[in-house]
C-alpha positions as CSV (number, residue, x, y, z in Angstrom):
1,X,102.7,119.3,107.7
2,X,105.2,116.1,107.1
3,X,108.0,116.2,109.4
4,X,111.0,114.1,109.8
5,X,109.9,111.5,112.8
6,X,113.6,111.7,114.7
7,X,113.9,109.5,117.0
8,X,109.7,110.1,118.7
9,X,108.8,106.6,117.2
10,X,111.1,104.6,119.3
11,X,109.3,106.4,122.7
12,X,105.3,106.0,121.3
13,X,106.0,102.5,120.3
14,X,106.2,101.7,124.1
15,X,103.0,102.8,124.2
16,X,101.7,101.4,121.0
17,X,102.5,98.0,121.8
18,X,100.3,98.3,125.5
19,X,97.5,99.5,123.4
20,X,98.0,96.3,121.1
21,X,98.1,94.1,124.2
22,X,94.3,95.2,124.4
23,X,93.2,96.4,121.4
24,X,94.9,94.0,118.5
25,X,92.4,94.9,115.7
26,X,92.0,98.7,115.9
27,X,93.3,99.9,111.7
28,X,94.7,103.0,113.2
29,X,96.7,101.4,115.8
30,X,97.9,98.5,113.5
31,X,99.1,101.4,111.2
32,X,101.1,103.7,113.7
33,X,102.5,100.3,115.6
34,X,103.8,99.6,111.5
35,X,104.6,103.1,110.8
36,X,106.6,103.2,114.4
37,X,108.0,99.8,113.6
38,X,110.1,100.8,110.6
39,X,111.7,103.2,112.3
40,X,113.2,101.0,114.8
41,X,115.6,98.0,114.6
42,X,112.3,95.6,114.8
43,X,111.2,96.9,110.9
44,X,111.0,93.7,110.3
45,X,107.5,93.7,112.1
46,X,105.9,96.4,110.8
47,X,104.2,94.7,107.7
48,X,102.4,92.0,110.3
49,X,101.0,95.1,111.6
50,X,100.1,97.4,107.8
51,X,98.5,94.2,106.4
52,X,96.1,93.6,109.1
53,X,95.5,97.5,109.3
54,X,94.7,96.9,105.5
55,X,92.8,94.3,106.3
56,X,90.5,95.9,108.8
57,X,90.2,99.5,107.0
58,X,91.7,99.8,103.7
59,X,90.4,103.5,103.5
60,X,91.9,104.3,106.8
61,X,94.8,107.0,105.5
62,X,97.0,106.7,102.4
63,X,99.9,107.1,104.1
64,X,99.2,103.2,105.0
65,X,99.9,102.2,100.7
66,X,103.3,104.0,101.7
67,X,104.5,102.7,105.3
68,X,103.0,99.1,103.3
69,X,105.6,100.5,100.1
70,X,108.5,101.0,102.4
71,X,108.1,97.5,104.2
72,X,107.8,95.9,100.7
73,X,110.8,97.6,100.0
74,X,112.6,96.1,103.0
75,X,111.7,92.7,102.0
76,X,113.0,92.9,98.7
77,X,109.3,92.9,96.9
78,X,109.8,95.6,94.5
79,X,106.7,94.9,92.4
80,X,104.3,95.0,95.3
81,X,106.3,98.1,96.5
82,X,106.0,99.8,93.3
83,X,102.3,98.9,93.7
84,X,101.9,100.9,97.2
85,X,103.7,103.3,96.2
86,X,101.9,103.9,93.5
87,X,98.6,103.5,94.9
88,X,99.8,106.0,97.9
89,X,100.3,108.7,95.2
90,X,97.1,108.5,93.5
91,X,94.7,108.5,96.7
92,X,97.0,110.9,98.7
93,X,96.3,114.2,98.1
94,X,98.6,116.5,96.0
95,X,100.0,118.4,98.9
96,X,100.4,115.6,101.5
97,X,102.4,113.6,98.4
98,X,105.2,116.9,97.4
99,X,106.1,116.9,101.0
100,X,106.1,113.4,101.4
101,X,108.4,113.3,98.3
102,X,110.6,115.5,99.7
103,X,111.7,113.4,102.7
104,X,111.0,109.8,101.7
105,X,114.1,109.9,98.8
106,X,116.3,108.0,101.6
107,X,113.4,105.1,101.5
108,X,111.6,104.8,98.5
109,X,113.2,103.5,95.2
110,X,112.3,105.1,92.0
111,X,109.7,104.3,89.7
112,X,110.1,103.5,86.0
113,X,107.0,105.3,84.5
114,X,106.1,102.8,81.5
């Protein structure tokens, strides 16, 4: 079940970033570091980290197409994070989106449907 992350990411990024120090090209750790990363006052950082999850796995999760989404979003790339967005909803599946729906108002915009 999707929770609300509180403040948790902040404490595992700590340990994120010792894994990184050894492991820099593992997709699942790239994504979590991301996913931690725009949580925290370094968001800024996270899309280093989605793109080369991306680039090593692109099937890892689709939650990556949305933590990619929301750091597009930060940047002020709202084509690209319409894109993620879009491409999160279509591979997640139909539960996992709802819920995600549900909490992710505060951080993703809404999309025109042409």
């Amino acid at each position: 079940k999707v929770r609300d992350p509180g403040n948790k990411f902040k404490e595992v990024l700590f340990i994120y970033k010792e894994a990184y120090a050894f492991n820099p090209n593992n997709a699942e750790l790239n994504m979590n570091m991301g996913n931690c990363l725009l949580y925290t006052n370094e968001k800024y950082d996270a899309k280093k980290h989605l793109d080369k999850a991306l680039e090593l796995n692109k099937g890892i999760s689709p939650m990556l197409y949305f933590y990619l989404g929301q750091a597009e979003q930060l940047a002020y790339n709202w084509d690209q994070a319409i894109k993620y967005y879009r491409t999160f909803e279509e591979t997640a599946k139909n539960r996992l989106a709802a819920e995600y729906k549900k909490i992710s108002g505060q951080y993703k915009i809404n999309l025109i449907k042409e």
